[in-house]
N, C-alpha and C positions, 0 to 999 in steps of 0.2 A: 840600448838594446830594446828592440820589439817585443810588443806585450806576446807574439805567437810564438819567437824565439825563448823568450823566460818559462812560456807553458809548457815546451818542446822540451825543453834542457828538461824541466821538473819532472817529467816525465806526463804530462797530458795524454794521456789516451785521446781522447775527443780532438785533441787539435795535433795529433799526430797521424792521426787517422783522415782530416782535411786538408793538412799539408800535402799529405804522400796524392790523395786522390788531386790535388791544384797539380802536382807535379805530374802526375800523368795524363792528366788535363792541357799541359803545357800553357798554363796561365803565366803569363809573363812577370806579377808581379813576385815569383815562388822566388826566382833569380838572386832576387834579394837578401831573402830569407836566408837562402841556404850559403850567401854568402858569411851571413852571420851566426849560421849554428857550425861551421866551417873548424872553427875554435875549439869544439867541443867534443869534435869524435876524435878516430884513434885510439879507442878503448876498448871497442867489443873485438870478438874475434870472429872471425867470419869465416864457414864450414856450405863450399858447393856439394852438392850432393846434383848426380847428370846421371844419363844411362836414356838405353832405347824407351819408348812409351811399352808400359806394361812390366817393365821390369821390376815396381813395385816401391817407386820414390818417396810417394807419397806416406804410406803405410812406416816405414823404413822414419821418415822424417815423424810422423804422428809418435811412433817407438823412443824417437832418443828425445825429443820434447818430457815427455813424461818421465824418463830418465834423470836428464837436465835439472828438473823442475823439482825431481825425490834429491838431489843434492844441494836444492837450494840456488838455482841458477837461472837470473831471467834472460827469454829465449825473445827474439821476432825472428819471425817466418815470412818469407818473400816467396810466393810460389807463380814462377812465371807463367802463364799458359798462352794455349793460342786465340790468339785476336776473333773477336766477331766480326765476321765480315759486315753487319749489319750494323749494331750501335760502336764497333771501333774499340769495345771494353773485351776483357778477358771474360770467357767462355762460362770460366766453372768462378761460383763465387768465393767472395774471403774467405768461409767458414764452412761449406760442402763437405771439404773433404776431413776436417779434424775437428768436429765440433766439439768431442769433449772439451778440448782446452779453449772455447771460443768464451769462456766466462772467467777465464783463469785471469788475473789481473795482472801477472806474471808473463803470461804468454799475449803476445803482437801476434794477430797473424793477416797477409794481404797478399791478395791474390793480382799481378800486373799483368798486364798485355804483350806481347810479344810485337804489335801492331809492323807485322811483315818484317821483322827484324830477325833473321834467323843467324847473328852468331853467337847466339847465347842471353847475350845480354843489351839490353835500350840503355841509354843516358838518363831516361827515365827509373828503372830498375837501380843504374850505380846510385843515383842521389838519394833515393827511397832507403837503399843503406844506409848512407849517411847520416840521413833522418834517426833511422834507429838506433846509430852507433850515438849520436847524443843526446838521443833520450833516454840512453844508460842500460841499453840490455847487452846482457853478458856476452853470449852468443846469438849470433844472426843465420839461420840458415835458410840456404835457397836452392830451392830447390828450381832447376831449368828444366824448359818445356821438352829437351831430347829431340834430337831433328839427326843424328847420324852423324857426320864426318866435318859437317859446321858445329858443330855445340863445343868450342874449345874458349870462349870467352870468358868462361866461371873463374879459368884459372888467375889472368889478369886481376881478381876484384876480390876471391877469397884464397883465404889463411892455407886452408887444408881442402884439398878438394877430390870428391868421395867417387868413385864412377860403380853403378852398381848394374851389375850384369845377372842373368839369369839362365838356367841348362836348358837345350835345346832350339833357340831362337837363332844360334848361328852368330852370337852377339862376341864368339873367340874370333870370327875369322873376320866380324866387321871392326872389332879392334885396332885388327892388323891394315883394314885400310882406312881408317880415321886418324890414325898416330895418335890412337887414345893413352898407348905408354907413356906417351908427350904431357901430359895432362894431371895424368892420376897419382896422388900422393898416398891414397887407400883403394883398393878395389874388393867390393864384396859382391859375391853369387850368391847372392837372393833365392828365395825358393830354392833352397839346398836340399831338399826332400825330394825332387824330383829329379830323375833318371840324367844321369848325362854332369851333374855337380859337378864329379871328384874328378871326371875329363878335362871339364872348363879349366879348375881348377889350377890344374896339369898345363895345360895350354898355356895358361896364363904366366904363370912359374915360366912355364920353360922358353917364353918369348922376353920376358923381363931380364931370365940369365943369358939370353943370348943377345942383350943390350946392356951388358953392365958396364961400359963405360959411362952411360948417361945418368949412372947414379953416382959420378964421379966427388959431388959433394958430400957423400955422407946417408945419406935418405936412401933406402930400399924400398919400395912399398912394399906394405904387407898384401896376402890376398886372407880375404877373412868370408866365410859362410856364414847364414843368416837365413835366417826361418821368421820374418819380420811379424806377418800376420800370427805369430805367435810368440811374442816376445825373446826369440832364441838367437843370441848372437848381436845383441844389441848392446851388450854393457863391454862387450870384447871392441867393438869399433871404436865405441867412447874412451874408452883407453888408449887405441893407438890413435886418435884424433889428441890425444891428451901428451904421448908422446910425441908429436908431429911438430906439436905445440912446444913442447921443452927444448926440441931438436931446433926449432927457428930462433928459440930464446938464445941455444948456445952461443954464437955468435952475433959479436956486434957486425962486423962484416957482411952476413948473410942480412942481417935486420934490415941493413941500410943498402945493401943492395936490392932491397925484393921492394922497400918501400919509394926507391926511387925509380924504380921500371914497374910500379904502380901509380908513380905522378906522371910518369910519360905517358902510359896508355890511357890514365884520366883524361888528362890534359889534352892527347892527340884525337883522340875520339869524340871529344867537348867541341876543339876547334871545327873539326870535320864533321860534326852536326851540323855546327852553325853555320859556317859558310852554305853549306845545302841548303840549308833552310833561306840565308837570304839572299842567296845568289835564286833561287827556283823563286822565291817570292816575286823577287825584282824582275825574269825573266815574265812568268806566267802573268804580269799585272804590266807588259809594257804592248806597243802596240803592234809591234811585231810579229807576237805571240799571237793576237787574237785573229792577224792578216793572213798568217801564218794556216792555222785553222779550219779557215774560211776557206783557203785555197786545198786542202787535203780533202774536206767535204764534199769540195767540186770537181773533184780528181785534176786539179791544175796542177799540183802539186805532192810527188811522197813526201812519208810523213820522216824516211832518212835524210833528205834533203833538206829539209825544214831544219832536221836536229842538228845535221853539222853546220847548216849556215848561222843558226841563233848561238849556238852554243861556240863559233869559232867566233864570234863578233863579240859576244861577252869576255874570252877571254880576250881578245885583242883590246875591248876599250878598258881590262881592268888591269893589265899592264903598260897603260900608260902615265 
């Protein structure tokens, strides 16, 4: 075992916080690593929390952290944002948005990049869990950057997954065309204080009972109000995240179901990283590519013609 695998297990802060940043760095030798802390997760439980920008995520996640933390529960936070288009890094830093807990020893918190990845989640993002789950924190919450009708990846990678909606943004009837009921195992309306709530609410409900075959397992979600920037409605979520949690425990069936169509979508989404990665590698570094180029520069050539003649030839010579 690696001396950065033994620090990781023990819980290192310092080299937890190196790991995750090599891993979004995509330093080749992380590969390794995390082949070998591999062993040691499967413990935390992992809580998505999604919804439109501005709905109040962030606050919401800051809420049940502190929550978590008066029960005696250690927390990491994954909060994905969007990429700089400049340095490539996520926008807003690790500790911006919840610094009180940025000194809690208790509390992980790391802010990743989205780097144009908009369905929820990078390959970057899933291992950075990993990370956490065997460095021993209880729960993992992450929170995703919110992009609309793409942000349905949370559900593939956590436990319980939160979708928080707000009165007046129109965020019932974008629901309805996201198949966010697809997704949500809890849904709260945030800023419940303001005009339009107990409508949402309404909406909500009555789009959930006009789909009740698809809670054909067992599970209903609940819809729950929350007044985040003031602690109201926070320790109600923690609860049915708490039942959501006992409801998955029930069954060995469900367990083993949910954990094997979470090694397929690892697994599927791993391979079809790589191959991009080395098939684009191999293309853009051959000399084709750079002839290729040359001739679109000089208007000798569109740059369609170019993509389906490189790209029909790669696959032709990699099926032989």
């Amino acid at each position: 075992m690696s001396e950065i695998v033994k620090k990781v297990a023990s819980g290192d802060i310092r080299a937890v916080a190196k790991l995750i940043r090599d891993i979004d760095d995509k330093v080749p030798e992380v590969r390794e690593v995390l082949k070998d802390l591999y062993p040691f997760t499967g413990k935390a439980y992992v809580v998505g929390i999604t919804g439109a920008p501005g709905v109040g995520k962030s606050t919401l996640v800051d809420q049940m952290v502190t929550h978590l933390r008066g029960n005696g529960q250690t927390v990491g936070i994954l909060a994905v944002d969007p990429t700089s288009p400049f340095s490539g890094g996520a926008i807003l830093g690790d500790r911006v948005r919840m610094q009180r807990h940025s000194l809690d020893e208790g509390v992980f918190i790391r802010s990743m990049a989205t780097r144009g990845y908009f369905g929820g989640l990078t390959q970057s993002t899933r291992s950075a869990i990993d990370v956490l789950d065997a460095m021993g924190k209880d729960y993992i919450l992450v929170e995703t950057v919110g992009v609309g009708q793409d942000e349905i990846d949370i559900v593939q990678s956590a436990h319980t997954t939160i979708i928080v909606l707000v009165p007046g943004m129109g965020d019932d009837i974008q629901a309805l065309k996201a198949g966010i009921l697809e997704v949500g195992d809890i849904f709260v309306v945030n800023k419940a204080d303001r005009e339009g709530a107990d409508r949402t609410v309404n909406d909500l409900r009555l789009m959930i009972e006009m789909d009740e075959k698809r809670y054909k397992d067992g599970w209903k979600p609940p819809i729950l109000t929350a007044q985040a920037v003031f602690d109201k409605g926070i320790q109600e979520i923690l609860e049915e995240i708490e039942n959501h949690k006992a409801f998955l425990a029930s069954s060995v069936e469900r367990q083993s179901a949910l954990q094997h169509e979470k090694a397929r979508h690892d697994l599927t989404e791993m391979i079809k990283d790589q191959i991009i990665q080395e098939v684009l590698a191999d293309i853009v570094n051959s000399g084709e590519f750079e002839q290729a180029l040359q001739s679109i520069a000089e208007r000798k050539l569109d740059p369609y013609t170019a993509c389906d003649t490189i790209v029909s030839k790669k696959i032709k010579s990699g099926t032989r």
